[in-house]
C-alpha positions in Angstrom: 6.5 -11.8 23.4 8.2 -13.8 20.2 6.9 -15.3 17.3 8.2 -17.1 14.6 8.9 -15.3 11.3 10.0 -17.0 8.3 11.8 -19.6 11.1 13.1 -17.2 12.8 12.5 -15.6 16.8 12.1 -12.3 16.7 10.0 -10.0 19.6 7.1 -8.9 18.9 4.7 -6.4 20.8 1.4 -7.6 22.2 -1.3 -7.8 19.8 -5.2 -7.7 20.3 -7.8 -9.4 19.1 -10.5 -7.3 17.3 -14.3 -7.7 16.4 -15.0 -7.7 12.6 -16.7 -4.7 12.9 -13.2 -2.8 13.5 -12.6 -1.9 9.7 -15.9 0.3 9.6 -14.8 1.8 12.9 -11.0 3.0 11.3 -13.0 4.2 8.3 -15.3 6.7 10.2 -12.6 7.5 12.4 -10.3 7.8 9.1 -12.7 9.9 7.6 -13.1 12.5 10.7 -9.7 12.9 10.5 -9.7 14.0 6.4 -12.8 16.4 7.6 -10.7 18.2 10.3 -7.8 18.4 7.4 -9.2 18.4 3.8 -6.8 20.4 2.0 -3.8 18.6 3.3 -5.4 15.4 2.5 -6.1 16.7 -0.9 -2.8 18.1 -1.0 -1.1 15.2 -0.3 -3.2 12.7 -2.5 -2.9 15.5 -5.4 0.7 14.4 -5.0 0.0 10.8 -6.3 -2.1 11.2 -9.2 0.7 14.0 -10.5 2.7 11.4 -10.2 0.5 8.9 -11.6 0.0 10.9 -14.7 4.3 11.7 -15.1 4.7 7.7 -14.8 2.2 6.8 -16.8 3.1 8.9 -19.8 7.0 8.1 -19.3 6.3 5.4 -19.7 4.0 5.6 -23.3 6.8 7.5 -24.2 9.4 5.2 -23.5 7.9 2.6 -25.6 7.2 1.0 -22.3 3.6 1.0 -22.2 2.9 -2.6 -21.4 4.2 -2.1 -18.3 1.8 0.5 -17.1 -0.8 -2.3 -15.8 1.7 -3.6 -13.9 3.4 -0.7 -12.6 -0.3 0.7 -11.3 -0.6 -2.8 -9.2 2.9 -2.4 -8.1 1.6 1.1 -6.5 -0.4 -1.2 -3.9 3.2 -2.6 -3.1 4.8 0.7 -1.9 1.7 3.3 -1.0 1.8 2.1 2.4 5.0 4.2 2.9 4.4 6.9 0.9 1.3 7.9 2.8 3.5 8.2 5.8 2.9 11.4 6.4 -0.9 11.1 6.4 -0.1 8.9 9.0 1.3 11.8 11.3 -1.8 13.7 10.5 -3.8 11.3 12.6 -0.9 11.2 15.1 -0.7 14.8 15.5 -4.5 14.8 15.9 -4.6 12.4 18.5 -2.0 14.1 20.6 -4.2 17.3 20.3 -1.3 18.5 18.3 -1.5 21.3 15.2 -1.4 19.9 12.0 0.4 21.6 8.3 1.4 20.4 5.1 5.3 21.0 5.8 4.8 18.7 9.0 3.6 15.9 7.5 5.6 16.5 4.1 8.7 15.8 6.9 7.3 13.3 9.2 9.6 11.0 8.2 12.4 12.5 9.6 10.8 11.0 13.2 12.7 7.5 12.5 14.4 8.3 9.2 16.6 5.2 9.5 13.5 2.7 10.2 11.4 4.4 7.7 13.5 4.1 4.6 14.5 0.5 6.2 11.3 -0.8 5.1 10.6 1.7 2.0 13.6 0.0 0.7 12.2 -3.5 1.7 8.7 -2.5 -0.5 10.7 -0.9 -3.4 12.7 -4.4 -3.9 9.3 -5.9 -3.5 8.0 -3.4 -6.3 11.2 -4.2 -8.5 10.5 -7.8 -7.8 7.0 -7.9 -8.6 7.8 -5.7 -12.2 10.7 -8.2 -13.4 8.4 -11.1 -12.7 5.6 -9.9 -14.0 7.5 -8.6 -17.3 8.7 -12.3 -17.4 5.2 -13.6 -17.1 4.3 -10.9 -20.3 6.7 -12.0 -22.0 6.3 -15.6 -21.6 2.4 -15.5 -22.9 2.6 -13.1 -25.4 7.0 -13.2 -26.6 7.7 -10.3 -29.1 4.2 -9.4 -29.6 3.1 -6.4 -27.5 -0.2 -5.0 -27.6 -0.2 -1.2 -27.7 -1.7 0.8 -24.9 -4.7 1.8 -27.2 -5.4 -1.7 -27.5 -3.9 -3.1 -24.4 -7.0 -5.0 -22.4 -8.5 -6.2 -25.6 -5.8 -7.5 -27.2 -4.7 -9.3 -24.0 -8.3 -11.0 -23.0 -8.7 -11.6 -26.5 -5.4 -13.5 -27.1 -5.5 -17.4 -27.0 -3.3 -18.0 -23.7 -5.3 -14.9 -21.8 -7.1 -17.1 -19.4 -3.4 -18.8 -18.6 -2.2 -15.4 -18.4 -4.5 -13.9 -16.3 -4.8 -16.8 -14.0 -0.7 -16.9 -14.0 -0.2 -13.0 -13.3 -3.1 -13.0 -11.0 -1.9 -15.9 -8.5 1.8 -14.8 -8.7 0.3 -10.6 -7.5 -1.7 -12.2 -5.3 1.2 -13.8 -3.4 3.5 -10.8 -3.7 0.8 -8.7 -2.4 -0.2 -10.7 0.6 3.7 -10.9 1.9 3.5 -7.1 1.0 0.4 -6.0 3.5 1.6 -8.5 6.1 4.4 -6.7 6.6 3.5 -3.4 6.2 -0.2 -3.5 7.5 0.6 -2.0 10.6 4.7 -1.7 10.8 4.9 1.9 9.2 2.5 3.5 11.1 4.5 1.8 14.4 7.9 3.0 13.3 6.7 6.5 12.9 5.1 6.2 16.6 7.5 4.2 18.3 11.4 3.6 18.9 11.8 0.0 17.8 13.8 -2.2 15.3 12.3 -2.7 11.8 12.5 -6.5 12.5 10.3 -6.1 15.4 8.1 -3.9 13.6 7.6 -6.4 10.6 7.2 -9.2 13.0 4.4 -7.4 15.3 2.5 -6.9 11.7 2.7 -9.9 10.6 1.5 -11.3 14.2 -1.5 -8.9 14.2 -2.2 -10.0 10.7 -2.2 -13.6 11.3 -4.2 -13.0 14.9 -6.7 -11.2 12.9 -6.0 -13.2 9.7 -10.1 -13.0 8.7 -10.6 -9.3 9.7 -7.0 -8.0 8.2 -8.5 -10.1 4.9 -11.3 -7.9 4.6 -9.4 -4.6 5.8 -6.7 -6.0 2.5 -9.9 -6.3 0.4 -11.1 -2.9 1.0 -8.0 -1.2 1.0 -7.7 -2.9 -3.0 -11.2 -1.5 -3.8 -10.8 2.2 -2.0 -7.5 2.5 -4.1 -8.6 0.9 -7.0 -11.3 3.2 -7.6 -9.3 6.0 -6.8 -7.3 4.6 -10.0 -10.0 4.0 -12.2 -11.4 7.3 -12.2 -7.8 8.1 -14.3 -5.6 8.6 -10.6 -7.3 11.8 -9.8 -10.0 9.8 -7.3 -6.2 8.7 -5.4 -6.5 12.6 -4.3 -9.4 11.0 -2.0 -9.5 7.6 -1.3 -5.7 7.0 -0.5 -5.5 9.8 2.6 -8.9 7.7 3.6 -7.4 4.6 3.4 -3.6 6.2 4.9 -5.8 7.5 8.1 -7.6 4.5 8.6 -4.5 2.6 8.4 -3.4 4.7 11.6 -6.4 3.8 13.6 -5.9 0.3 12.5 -2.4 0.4 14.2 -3.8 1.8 17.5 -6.8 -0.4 17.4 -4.1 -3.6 17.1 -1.6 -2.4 19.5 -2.9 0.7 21.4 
């Protein structure tokens, strides 16, 4: 099977047609799977709010602090890869296989070349999405910077904030939607199959646009599961991203089988 990407004919695998019922199925399905492992899952999502917390106070440190709103939405741009080893968890589960912490701290050494492939293509996309969004910053608000103290207020309660905000929010929005097409199911397919990244990228963005309604909801709770994991100050992450990484696997199986 080919589709069309970006004009061009790539192959893609065969992709099914779910029900919109299939999101609440991955989640209880996601969440079995953090029952039968809760300290890795804990483990691993311990792992991103540490590093939330040595981020965010680099940069305060650096003098960089404005960009800390933008560098937390740029974490929606490259979890999807990160949590690859949550991924094998599921994997491992479903082959009946035994699961550890050292396992899935390596799984990416099952298609090291694919895998870093497209975590390079979502850190570009992160770097992307930082200088444009700096340049947006700047643009509205020039040499004055609001503080981190002060950083919300003094942005919605600058003149331009609703240009801003309307600005910064339609050029994420874009970003971000490129982003989960590609990576909705691609990452969990490298790790489980032998095929080129292209194809990979391709077959997600097919299932996406098959399933454009569905995978819009599936997008939309995926930004509230992870967004309350970062509004409770990262340490919810040590939670809701392992839910969202294993229902991301049984997404993948659900779309291709």
């Amino acid at each position: 099977m080919a589709t069309s990407t970006w004009g061009l004919q790539i192959r893609t695998l065969p992709v099914r047609r779910i029900s919109v019922e299939a999101p609440n199925l991955w989640l209880i399905a996601a969440w079995r799977d953090f029952r039968r492992a809760p300290m890795i899952s804990l483990g691993y999502g311990a792992l991103f709010v540490l590093a939330g917390y040595v981020i965010v106070f680099g940069l305060y440190n650096s003098g960089l602090a404005s960009l800390v709103p933008a560098v937390i939405g740029g974490f929606f741009l490259v979890a999807p890869v990160l949590a690859v080893g949550l991924y094998d968890v599921s994997r491992r589960f479903e082959l009946g296989e035994k699961v550890s912490f050292s396992q899935c701290m390596l799984a990416i050494r099952r298609n090291p070349g694919g895998l870093s492939s497209i975590g390079l293509i979502l850190t570009l996309s992160l770097a992307a999405w930082l200088q444009i969004a700096l340049l947006i910053f700047m643009l509205f608000f020039h040499e004055d910077t609001p503080s981190l103290d002060h950083f919300f207020y003094d942005v919605l309660t600058a003149p331009d904030a609703a240009a801003f905000l309307v600005v910064g929010t339609a050029v994420g929005y874009v970003i971000a939607s490129i982003v989960f097409a590609i990576s909705a199911i691609s990452i969990p397919l490298l790790l489980d199959r032998d095929v080129p990244v292209l194809v990979a990228v391709a077959t997600s963005i097919a299932a996406v646009r098959e399933n454009w309604l569905v995978m819009l909801g599936w997008a939309a709770t995926i930004v509230l599961l992870v967004g309350a994991g970062l509004a409770c100050f990262f340490v919810g992450l040590a939670f809701t991203l392992p839910l969202v990484a294993y229902a991301t696997w049984h997404a993948y199986r659900s779309l291709l089988g």
